[in-house]
SEDO-244827 format. One record per residue: x, y, z of N, C-alpha, C in turn. Coordinates in steps of 0.05 Angstrom, whole numbers, plus 5000, padded with zeros to 4 digits. Layout:
XYZXYZXYZ
...
# end
This chain:
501749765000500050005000501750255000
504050225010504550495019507650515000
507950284986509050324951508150454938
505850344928503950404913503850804914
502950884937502951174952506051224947
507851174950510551234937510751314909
509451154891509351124867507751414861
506251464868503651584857505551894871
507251894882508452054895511452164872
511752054858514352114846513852334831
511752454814512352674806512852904815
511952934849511453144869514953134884
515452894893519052814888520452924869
520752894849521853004825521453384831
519653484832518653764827520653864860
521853714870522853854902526153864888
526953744875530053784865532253744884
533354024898535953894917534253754934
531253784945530153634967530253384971
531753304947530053034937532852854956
535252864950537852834983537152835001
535553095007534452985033532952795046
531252735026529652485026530352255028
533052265012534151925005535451905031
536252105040538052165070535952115094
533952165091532652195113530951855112
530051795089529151525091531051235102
533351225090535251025101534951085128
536151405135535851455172533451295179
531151355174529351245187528350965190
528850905169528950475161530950435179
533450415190535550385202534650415233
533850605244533350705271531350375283
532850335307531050145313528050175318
525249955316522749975321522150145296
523250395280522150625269522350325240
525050285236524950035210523449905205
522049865226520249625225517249755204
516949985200515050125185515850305167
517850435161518850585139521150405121
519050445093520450295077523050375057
525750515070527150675062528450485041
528550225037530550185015528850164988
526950154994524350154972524550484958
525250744984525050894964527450964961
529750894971532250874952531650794922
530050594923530250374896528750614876
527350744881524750924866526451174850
527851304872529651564879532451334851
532651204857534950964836534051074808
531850984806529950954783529651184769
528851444795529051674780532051834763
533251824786535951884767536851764745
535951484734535951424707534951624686
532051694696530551834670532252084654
535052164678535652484660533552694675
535252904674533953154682532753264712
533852944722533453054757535753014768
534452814793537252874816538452644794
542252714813543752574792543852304814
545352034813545251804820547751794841
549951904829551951984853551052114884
549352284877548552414897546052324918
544752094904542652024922543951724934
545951674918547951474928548951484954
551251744957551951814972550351954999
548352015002545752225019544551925025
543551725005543451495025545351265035
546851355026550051235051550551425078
549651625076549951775103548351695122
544951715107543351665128544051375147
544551165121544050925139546650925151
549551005141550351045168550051235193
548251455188547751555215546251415230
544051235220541751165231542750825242
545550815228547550585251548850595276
549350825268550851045295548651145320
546851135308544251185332543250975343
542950745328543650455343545650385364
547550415355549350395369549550565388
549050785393549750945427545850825435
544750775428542150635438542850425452
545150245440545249985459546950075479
549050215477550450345497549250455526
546750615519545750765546543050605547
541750495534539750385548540249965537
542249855526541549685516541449425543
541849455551542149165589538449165596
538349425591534949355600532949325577
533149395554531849315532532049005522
534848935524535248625509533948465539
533748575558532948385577529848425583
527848605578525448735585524848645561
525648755532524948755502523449045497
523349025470522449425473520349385441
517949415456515549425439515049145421
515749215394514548915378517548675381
519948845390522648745390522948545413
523148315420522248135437525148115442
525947905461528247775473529247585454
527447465435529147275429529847445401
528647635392530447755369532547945375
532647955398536648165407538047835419
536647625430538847405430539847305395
537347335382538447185352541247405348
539947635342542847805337545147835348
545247795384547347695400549247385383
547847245380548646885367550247095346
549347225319550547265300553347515307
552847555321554947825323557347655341
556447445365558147185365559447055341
558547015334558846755309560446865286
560047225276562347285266562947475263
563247625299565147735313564048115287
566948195278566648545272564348595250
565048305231564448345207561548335209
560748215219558148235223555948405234
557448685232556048925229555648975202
556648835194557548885156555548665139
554948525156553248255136550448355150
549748385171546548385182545448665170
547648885147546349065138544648985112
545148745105544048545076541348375094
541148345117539648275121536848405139
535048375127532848625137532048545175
532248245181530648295200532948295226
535848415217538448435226539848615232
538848755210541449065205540249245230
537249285238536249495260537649425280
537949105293539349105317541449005319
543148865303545548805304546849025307
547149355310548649455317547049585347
545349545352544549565370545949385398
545149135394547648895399550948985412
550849095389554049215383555549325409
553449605405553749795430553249665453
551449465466551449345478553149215497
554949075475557048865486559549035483
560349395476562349435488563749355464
563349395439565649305418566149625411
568549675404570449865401568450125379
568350275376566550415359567850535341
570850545337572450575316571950345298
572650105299572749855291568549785274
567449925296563749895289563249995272
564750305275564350465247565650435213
567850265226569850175200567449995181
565849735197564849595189561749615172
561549915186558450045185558850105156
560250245152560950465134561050255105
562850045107562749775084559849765081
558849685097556049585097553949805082
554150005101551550195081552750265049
555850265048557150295016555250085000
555949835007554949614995550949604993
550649615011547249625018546349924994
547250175004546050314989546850264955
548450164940549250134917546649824915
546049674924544649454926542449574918
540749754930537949934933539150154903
540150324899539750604890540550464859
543750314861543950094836541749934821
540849834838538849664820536649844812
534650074830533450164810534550364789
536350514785537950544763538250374739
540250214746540349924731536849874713
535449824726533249774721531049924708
531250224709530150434695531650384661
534650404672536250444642535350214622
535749924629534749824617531449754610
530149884614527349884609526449794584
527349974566526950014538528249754520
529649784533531449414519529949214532
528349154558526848984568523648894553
523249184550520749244536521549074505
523549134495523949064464523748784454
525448664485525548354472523448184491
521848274517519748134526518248024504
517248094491514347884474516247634460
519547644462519747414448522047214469
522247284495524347274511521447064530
519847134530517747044556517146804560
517146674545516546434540518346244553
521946364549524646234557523846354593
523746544589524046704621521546474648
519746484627517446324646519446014646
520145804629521245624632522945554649
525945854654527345804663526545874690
524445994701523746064724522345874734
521245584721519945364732522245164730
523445194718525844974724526745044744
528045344755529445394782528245404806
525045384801522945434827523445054830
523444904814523244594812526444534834
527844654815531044494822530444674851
529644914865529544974888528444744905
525844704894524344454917526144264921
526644174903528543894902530443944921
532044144911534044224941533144224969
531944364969530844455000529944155009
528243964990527843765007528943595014
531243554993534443414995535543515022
535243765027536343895056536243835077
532343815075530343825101530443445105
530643235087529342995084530942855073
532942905067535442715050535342415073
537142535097538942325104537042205115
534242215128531542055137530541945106
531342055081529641915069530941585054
534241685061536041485060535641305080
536041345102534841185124533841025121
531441105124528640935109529440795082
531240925067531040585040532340435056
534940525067537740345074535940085089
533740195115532040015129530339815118
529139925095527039785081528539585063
530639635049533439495037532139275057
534139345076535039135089532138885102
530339035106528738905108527838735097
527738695076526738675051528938365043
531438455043534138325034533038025068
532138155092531337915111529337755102
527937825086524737635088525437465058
527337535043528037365025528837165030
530937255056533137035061531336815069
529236895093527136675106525136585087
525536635066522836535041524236265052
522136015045522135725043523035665017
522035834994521635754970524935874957
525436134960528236144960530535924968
529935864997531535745018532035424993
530635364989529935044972531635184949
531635404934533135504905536435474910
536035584936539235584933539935334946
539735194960540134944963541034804941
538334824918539234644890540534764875
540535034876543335154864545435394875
547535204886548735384900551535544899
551435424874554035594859552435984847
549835894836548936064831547636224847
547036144867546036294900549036474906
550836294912553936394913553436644907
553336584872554436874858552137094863
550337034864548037224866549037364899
549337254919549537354952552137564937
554037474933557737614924556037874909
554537834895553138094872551938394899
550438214920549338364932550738404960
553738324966554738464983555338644996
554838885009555539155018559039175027
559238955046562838995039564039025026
564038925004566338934980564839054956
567439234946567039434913564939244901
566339004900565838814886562838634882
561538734906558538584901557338834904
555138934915552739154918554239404896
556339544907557039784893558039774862
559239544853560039454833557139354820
554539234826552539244809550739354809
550739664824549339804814550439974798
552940024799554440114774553540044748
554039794744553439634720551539704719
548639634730546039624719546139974715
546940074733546440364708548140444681
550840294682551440354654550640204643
549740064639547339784617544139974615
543940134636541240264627541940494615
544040614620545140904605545440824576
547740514569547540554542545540344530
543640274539541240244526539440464517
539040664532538440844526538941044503
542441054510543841144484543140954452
543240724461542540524434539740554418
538640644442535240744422534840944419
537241204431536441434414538641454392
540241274382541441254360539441214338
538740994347536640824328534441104327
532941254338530841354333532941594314
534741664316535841894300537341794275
536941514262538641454243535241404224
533641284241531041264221529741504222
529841704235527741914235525141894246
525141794269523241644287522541984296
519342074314518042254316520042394328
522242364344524542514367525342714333
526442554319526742804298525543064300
522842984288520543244289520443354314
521843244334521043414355523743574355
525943524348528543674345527343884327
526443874305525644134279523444314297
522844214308520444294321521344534339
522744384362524044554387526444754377
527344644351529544864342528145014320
525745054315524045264303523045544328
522345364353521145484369523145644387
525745584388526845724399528545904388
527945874363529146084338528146324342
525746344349522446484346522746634370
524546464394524846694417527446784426
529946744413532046724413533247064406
534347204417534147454422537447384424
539847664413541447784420544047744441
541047854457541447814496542347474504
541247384495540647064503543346824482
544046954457546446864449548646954460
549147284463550747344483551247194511
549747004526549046924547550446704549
549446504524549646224513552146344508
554046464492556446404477558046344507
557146514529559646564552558846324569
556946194573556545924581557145634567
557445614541558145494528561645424523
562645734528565145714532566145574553
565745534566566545174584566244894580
565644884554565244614539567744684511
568944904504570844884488573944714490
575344524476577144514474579044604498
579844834494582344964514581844974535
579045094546578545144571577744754585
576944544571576744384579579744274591
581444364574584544264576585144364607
584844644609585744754623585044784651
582244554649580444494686582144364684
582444134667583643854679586843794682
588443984675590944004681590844224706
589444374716589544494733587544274760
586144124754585143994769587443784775
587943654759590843394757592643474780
593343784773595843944785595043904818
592643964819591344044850591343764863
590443524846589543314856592743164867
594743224858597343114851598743224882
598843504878599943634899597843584931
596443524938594143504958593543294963
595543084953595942774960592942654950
591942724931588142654920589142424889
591842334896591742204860590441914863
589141924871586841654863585241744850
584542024849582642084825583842134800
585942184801587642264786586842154756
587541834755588041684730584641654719
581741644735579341604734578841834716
579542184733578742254718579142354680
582142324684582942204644581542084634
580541754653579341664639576741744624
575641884650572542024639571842224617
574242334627574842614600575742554574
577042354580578842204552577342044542
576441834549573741604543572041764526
570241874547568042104528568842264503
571642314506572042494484571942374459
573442254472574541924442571741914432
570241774453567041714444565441894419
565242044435563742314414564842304390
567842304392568942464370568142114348
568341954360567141744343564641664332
562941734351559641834339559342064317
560742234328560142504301561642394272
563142274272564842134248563041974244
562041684265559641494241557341564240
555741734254553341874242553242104222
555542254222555242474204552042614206
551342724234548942834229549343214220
548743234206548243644211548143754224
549243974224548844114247546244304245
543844404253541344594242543444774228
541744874204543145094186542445334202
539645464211540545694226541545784246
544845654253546945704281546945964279
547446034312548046344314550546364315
552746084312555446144318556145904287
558245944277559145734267561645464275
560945304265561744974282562544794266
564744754251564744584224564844284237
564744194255564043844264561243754253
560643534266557443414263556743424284
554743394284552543434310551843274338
552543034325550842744347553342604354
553342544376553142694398553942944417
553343144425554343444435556143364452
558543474440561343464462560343664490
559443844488559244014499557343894522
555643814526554043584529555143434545
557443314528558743064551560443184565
562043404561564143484584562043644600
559343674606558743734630557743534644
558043304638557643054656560342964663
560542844639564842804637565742894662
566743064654568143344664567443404697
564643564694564643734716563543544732
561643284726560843094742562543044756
565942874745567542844758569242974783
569643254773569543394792567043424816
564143394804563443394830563643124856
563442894832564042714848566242674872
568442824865570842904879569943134906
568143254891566943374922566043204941
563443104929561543044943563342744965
565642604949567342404970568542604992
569542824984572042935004570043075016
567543135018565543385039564943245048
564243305083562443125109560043165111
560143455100557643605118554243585092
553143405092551043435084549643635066
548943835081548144145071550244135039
552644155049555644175033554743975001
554543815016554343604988551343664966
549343694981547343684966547444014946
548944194959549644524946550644374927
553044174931555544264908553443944882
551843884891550143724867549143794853
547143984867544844144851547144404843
548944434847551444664832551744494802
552944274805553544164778551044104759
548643984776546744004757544844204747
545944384755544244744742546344784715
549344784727551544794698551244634678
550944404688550344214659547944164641
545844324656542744464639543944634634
544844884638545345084631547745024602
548744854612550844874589549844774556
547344584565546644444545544844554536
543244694545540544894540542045194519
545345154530546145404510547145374494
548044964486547544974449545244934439
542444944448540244934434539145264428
539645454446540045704447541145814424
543845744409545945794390545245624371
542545484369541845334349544645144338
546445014346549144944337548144614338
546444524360544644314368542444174366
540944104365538743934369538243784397
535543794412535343664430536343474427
535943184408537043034412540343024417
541943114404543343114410545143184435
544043394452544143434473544643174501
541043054497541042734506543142564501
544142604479546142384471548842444480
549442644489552042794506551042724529
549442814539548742704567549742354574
548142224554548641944564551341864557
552642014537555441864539556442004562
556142224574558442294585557442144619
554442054619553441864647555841614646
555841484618557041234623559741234632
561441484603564341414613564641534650
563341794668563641814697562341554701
560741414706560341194714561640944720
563440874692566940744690568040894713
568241184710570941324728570241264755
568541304760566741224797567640964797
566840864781567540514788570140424791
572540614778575540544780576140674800
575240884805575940994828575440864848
573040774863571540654881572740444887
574640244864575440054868578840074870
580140304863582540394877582440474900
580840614913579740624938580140434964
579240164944579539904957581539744959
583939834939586539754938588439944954
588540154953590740334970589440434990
590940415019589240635046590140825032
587540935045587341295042589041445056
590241595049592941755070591342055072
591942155092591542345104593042645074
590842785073590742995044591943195051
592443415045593543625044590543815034
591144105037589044225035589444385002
591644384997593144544971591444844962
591345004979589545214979591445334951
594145404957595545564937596145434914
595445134905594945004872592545114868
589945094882588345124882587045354871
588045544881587945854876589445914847
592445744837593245834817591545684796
591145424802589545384778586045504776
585245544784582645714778583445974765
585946144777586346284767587346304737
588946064731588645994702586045844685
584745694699582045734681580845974678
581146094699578846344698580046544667
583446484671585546694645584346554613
584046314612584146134592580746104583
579546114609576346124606576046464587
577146684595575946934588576946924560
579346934555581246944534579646774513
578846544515578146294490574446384483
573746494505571046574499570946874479
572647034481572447304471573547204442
575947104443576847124420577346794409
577246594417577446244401574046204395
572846144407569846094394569346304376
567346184352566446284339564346504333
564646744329563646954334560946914322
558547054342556047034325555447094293
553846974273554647024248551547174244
552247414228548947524216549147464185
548947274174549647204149546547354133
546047324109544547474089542647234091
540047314100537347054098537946854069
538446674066537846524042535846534029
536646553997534746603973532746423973
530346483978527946293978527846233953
527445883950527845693927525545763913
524645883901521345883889521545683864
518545433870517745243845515445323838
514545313807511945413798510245103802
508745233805506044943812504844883780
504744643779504044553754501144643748
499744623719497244743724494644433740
496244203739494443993757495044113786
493844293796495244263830493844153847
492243963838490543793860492343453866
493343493856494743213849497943233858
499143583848501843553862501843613889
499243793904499143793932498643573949
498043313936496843043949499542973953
500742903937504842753930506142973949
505743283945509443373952508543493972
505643533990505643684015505643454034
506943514061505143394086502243444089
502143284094499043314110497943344129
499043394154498843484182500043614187
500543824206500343974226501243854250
503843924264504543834287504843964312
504843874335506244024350508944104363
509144204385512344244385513443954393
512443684405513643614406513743424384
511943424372512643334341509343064337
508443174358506042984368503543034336
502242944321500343004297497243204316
497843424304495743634321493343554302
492843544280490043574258491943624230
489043464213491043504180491143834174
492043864147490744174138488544084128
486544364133484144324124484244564105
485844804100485744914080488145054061
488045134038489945174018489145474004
490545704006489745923995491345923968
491146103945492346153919491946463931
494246683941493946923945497046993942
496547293953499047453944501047363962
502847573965505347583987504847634011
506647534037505847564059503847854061
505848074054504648344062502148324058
502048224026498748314011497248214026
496547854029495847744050493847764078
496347924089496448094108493648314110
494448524092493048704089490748614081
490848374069487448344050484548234075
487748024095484747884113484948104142
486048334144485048624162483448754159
483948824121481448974111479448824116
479548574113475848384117475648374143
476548474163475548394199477148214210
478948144202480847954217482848094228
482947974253486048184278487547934264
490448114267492947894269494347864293
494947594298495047504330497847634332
497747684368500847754362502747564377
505547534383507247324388507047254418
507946964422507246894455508447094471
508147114488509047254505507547194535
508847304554507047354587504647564577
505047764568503547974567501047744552
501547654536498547514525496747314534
498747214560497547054568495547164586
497247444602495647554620491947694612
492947784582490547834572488847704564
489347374562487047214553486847134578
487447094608486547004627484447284642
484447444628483247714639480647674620
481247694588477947824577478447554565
479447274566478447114551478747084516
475547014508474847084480475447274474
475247504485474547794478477947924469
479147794478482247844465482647704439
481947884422482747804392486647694386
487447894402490547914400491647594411
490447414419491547184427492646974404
494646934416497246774396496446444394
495946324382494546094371496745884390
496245634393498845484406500145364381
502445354399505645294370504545154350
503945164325503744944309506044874285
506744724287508444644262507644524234
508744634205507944484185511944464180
511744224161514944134157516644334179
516244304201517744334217518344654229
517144844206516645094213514945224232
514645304242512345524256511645734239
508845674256507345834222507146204225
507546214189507446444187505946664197
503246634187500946834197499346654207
498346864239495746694248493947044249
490946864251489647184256486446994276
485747254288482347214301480547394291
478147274297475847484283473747264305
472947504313469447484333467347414316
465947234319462947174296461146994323
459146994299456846904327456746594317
455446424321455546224327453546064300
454845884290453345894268450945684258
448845744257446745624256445445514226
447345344215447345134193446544854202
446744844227446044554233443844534231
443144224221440544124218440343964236
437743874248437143644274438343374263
440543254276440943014269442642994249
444343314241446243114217449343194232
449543184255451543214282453042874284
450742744289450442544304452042354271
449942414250451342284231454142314220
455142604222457742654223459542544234
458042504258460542404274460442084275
458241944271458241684264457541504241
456941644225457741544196459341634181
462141564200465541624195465841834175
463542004183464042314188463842374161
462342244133462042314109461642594104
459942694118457942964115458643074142
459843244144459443454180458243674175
457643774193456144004196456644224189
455844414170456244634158458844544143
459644354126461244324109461344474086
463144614074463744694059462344554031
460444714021460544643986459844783967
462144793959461045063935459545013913
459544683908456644713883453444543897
453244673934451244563949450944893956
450345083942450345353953447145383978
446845193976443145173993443845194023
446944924027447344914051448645024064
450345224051451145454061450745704080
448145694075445745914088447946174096
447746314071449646614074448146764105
449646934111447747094136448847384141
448547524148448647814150450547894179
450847644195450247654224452647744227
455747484207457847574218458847904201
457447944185458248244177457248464198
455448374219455848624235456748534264
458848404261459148304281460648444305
462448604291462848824313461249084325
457749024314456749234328454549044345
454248804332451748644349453348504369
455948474380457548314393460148504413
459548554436460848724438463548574453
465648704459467348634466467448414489
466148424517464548254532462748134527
462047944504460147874492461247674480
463147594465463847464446463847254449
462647074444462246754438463546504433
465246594420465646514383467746604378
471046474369472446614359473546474334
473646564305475446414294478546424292
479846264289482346254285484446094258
485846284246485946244220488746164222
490645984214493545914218494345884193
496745984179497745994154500146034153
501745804137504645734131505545864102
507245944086507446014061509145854062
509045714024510745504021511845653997
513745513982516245523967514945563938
512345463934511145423910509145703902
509445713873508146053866507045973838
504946063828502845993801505246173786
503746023758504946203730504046463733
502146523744500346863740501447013776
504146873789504847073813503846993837
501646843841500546793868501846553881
502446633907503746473928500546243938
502446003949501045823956501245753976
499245864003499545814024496845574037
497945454060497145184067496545274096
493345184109494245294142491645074150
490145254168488245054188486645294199
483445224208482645394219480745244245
480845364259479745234283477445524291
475845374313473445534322473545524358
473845694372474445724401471045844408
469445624426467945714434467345734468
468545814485469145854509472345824524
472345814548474545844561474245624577
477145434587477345324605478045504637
477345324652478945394675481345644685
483445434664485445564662485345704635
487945904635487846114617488245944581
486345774577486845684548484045664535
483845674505480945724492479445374489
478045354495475945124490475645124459
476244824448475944804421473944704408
471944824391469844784374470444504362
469644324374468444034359469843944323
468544214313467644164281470244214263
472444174263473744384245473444434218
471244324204470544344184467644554186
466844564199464544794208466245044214
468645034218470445284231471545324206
471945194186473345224163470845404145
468345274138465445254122465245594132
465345694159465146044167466946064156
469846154158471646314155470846364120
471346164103470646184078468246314067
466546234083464246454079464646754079
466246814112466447034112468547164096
469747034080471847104062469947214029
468046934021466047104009464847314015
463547404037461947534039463547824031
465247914041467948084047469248094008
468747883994469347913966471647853960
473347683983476247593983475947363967
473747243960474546883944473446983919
475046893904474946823876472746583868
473746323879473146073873474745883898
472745623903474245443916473645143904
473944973912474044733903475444413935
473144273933473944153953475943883940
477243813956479443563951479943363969
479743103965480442923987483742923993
484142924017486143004032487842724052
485442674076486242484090483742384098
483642144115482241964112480042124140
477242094140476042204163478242184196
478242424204479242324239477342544266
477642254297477442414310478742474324
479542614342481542734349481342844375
483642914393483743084416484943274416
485443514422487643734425488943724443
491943874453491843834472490943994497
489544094497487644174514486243974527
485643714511483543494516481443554509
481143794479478143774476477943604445
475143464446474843294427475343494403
475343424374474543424344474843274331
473643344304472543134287473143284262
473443174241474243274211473043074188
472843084171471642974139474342994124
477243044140478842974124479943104096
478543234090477543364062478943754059
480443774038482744084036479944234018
480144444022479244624007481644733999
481244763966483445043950482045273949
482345413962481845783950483045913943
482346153911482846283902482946663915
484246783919482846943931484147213905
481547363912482547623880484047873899
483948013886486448153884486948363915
482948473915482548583935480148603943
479348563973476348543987475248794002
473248824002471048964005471849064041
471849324052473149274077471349264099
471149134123469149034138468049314150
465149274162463649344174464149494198
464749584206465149674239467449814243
468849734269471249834269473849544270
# end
């Protein structure tokens, strides 16, 4: 509330000028002051006062910088002689909403780490009021208080006045690439809200939830032993009982740890074995590769290759050289060489590997990379040295750390880098999902080998007491970090803006009922390559632009691109948002060109009972089907030409939705040949998505109409296509089709709609 009142406050701020120091000065003072913090929200209007000095023409940012570094250190300094003259009877009485046990929490921390910790509890809100309160209290030096104060509000006010600055400036660049960035932004914010839970409950529930298997294991491993019917198996075979007990030993490498090893590299490269096989036949994972590297083409921004190139640069060549000779170095000097020879193997194994897959698959790399890559594709090196590689390394943690907390950080550390790393060759288009997967699993198997050689050198040499090698340690990071910056700026391949490729144009023969049956697909997919519905229609029209302009002039909005902002508006007015972006659809692997909406009322062609036959006399005849030499059943109507005055914006019913691909093919007389689908949205689910009209051939039978009516069709002509289907979306709402393409002609130019 009293943001909000901040907000609504900034132009009257602005109009005070030098006053406006005072303000930034006087708010930190007052957020700072103990009990007073607890209700004045001073770093909020640091952040505002931030914001403003971006725009130009007011206060400057230096200066509200500095005016709020004063306050909060004065309003530290007033803490502190607070604990001094009254603090023995406040921390022991408590003083208003400030209880005992929140000046003991602060006592624990100002214990625990001693000066500096006037310097850390200014980052923390429910800390910074009385940890220096505390301070004065216990008699700590007030030269030394103030040294630490002074760090703290530097840091704190640049935290507040920085970021809204920061944040004003880039506005305009935020604004530019949101409608095509949102889609990644929402993703990557459910992946990190995900990988958070997982952590936290790894935290809260790990070592009870281990517990509990280790118990149930074992439990489990007792009631076998006492089976009767077991007991009789191994009796009659007890060489093979033998081997089976040796398999499931916990003492030795050699039984329990040694086969669960195995059974996961037997499931790792089984796994790998059938996504070979699905990428050498072109099994649906294909289409879902064309698919996901269409769709992320579509939101792939600037910002986001810039991002990818400097993340990716840890999967190059040099910098890989240069972890693992600086890791070697560390592991060598710090008495750690049992990992030593494992991890070559992992790094070296995998490499070998890959570099042997990209040689016998020879797959492509996608032609539209944002970087160029002259190798093949399958399997992503890049891919495997973040399993390879950094797995190994973490595995090397997670043996040498005690502490729980410790281990589960440095897991979920390596498994955010190795999404991240792999998510930024699909980013750089250089990849294909699949391929990605296929780096993954080689680089599971060869660490899996290295764990297992290790684990079992382990069991050959005692462990000797390590060394800590802080100063290898330090030099080699410091040379990845030289070799990491250096190979990213200038050894990888610089983003390329090459000249769009010359679209292939073929003239369509004058049979085009017969070459669209042979040389088009016939469905419509989705992103993951899943069959959405066939096409149900085929235009003969101009160029995108013309297109464009022809189905606006007739009443059709053109949708605009996913985004947050669109979702927010179809979860607000629903139907009534023409501007809503159709879901991903793919034809040969593209995402389609033009989609558009148009409001109409609901169309009353149906006859009693020819529903029922549609849909069960495998759908010969549906409802309001298209026929242009049945002009009876058509029943023209007036209704959707006034549809923007009889239908008002909260009203709307009914939406159509028109999806259209341009293909490669163009008539002798100039007209492009575009291929799409039209669907009919008649309500809302639950959630923010459109309920789908049953008919799509009733959704097809309007739009065409309204294309007549409007004077856009020339001529159409119906064609068998695909065989009747019914169908689900994925939404889960039913439809039904007759299978059947309409070709339309459309002339040059239409009649412009009714309303506004």
């Amino acid at each position: 509330m009293l943001d909000h009142w901040l907000m609504s406050m900034m132009p009257a701020i602005q109009s005070l000028h030098g006053w406006v120091y005072w303000i930034a000065l006087a708010g930190a003072l007052l957020e700072t002051v103990v009990v007073l913090g607890l209700f004045v929200p001073g770093s909020t209007l640091l952040l505002l006062l931030g914001a403003l000095a971006a725009t130009g023409g007011g206060p400057s940012f230096l200066g509200i910088y500095l005016f709020g570094v004063a306050g909060a250190t004065l309003g530290d300094n007033i803490n502190f002689w607070l604990g001094r003259r009254y603090g023995r009877r406040w921390t022991r009485e408590g003083l208003w909403l400030l209880r005992r046990e929140h000046f003991d929490a602060a006592n624990a921390f100002l214990a625990r780490h001693g000066g500096k910790s006037v310097f850390l509890s200014r980052f923390v809100p429910s800390l910074k009021e009385v940890v220096p309160f505390v301070a004065g209290t216990s008699g700590m030096s007030q030269r030394w208080f103030f040294l630490w104060n002074l760090l703290g509000a530097l840091g704190w006010g640049l935290q507040w006045v920085g970021v809204g600055y920061v944040f004003a400036r880039s506005l305009n660049l935020a604004q530019q690439w949101m409608s095509r960035s949102a889609i990644a932004i929402a993703l990557l914010a459910l992946t990190a809200l995900l990988l958070w839970y997982l952590r936290r409950t790894m935290l809260r529930h790990g070592p009870g939830w281990w517990a509990a298997v280790v118990s149930a294991a074992q439990g489990l491993v007792q009631v076998l032993r006492e089976n009767p019917r077991l007991l009789a198996l191994g009796q009659r075979y007890p060489r093979l009982t033998a081997w089976l007990a040796a398999r499931l030993d916990r003492r030795r490498f050699e039984g329990l740890p040694l086969t669960l090893i195995g059974v996961a590299f037997v499931y790792l490269a089984l796994l790998f074995g059938g996504l070979v096989e699905d990428v050498i036949v072109s099994d649906p994972i294909v289409l879902m590769d064309h698919s996901v590297a269409e769709l992320v083409a579509a939101l792939r921004t600037p910002v986001w290759i810039a991002v990818s190139v400097w993340v990716s640069g840890l999967g190059v060549w040099p910098v890989v050289l240069a972890i693992v000779l600086a890791a070697g170095l560390w592991l060598w000097w710090s008495d750690r060489r049992v990992y030593l020879l494992p991890l070559l193997l992992s790094v070296g194994g995998s490499a070998a590997f890959t570099f042997a897959g990209k040689l016998a698959l020879h797959r492509p790399r996608p032609l539209d990379a944002a970087v160029h890559v002259a190798s093949y594709a399958f399997p992503s090196g890049h891919a495997t040295v973040a399993v390879s590689l950094f797995g190994f390394l973490a595995y090397i943690g997670l043996r040498e750390l005690r502490r729980w907390p410790a281990r589960v950080n440095l897991f979920f550390a390596w498994l955010v880098l190795a999404l991240l790393i792999g998510a930024s060759r699909v980013v750089l288009d250089v990849h294909y999902l699949s391929d990605i997967f296929g780096g993954y699993l080689v680089g599971g198997m060869w660490l899996l080998a290295a764990i297992g050689w290790t684990e079992w050198l382990r069991t050959r040499r005692p462990a000797s007491p390590a060394r800590v090698g802080r100063v290898p340690a330090l030099v080699g990071v410091l040379l990845v970090g030289v070799v990491y910056a250096v190979t990213t700026l200038m050894y990888p391949p610089r983003p390329l803006h090459p000249a769009p490729p010359a679209r292939v144009v073929q003239t369509l023969p004058r049979a085009i009922e017969p070459f669209l049956a042979t040389h088009l697909p016939h469905t419509v997919r989705t992103v993951l390559g899943n069959p959405a519905q066939p096409l149900s229609l085929a235009l003969l029209a101009g160029g995108e632009r013309k297109l464009r302009t022809q189905l606006v002039s007739s009443g059709w909005k053109q949708a605009d691109g996913s985004s947050v902002g669109a979702l927010w508006r179809l979860w607000r007015q629903g139907l009534s948002d023409l501007r809503t972006p159709p879901a991903p659809l793919f034809w040969r692997g593209n995402l389609y060109t033009l989609a558009f909406n148009k409001a109409v009322v609901d169309d009353s062609c149906v006859t009693p009972g020819r529903q029922n036959q549609a849909q069960n006399a495998h759908l010969s005849a549906v409802n309001c089907a298209f026929t242009p030499n049945n002009p009876s059943r058509m029943r023209l109507s007036d209704k959707n030409s006034r549809i923007n005055q009889t239908v008002g914006p909260s009203k709307v019913r009914r939406v159509l939705t028109l999806v259209l691909w341009r293909t490669p093919y163009r008539t002798g007389s100039g007209q492009w040949l575009w291929v799409g689908v039209v669907r009919a949205y008649d309500g809302m689910h639950w959630y923010p998505a459109r309920r789908l009209a049953p008919s799509l051939d009733a959704a097809r039978a309007q739009a065409l109409r309204i294309l007549r009516e409007r004077g856009c069709l020339r001529g159409s002509q119906v064609m068998p296509w695909v065989a009747p289907q019914i169908g689900k979306s994925f939404t889960d709402d039913p439809f039904f089709t007759d299978g059947q393409l309409v070709l339309a002609r459309l002339n040059a130019t239409c009649r412009a709609s009714v309303g506004p």
